[in-house]
N, C-alpha and C positions, 0 to 999 in steps of 0.2 A: 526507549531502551537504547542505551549504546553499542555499540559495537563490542565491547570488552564485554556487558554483559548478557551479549547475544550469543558469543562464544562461550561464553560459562553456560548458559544455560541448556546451550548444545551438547559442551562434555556430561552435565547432567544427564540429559536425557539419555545418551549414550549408555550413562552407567544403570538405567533405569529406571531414574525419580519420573515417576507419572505424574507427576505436580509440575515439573519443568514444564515436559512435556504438554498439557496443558494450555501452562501459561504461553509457550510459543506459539498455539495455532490459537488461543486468544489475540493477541498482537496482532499476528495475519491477519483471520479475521478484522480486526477493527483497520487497520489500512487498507483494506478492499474496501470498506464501509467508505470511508474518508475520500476514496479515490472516487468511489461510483456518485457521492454527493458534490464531489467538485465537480466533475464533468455537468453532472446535471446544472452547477449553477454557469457554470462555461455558457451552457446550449440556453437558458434562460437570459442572462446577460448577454448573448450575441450581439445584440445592433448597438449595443453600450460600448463596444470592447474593439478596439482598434479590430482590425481584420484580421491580421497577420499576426499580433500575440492571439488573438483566439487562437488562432490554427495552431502554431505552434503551441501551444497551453495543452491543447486537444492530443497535440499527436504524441507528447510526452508521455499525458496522462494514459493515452488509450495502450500507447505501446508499454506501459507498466503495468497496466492492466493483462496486455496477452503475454509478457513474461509471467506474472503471477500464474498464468492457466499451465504454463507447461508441465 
């Protein structure tokens, strides 16, 4: 989804379409999914993975993880 119609589907919601709505915390949802299966293949591929892109891979991903919780 783009950005343009991540905003559309925001004014939607706004105006009430439960179907927007919906379809946004779908989306959410499957980025959380996305997130939490890279990570896991991060911590799997470890000794494969230079050292230092791991980390930083990890801390990307983790700190887009604790933004999502806010």
């Amino acid at each position: 989804m783009s950005k343009e119609e991540f905003i559309a589907k925001l004014q939607m919601v706004y105006v009430g379409d439960r179907n927007a709505f919906n379809e946004l915390v779908q989306v959410y949802d499957n980025l959380l999914q996305k997130n939490s299966k890279a990570i896991e293949k991060l911590y799997c591929w470890g000794e494969a993975l230079n050292p230092d892109f791991q980390k930083e891979m990890l801390f990307i991903l983790k700190e887009e993880e604790l933004g999502n919780e806010k």
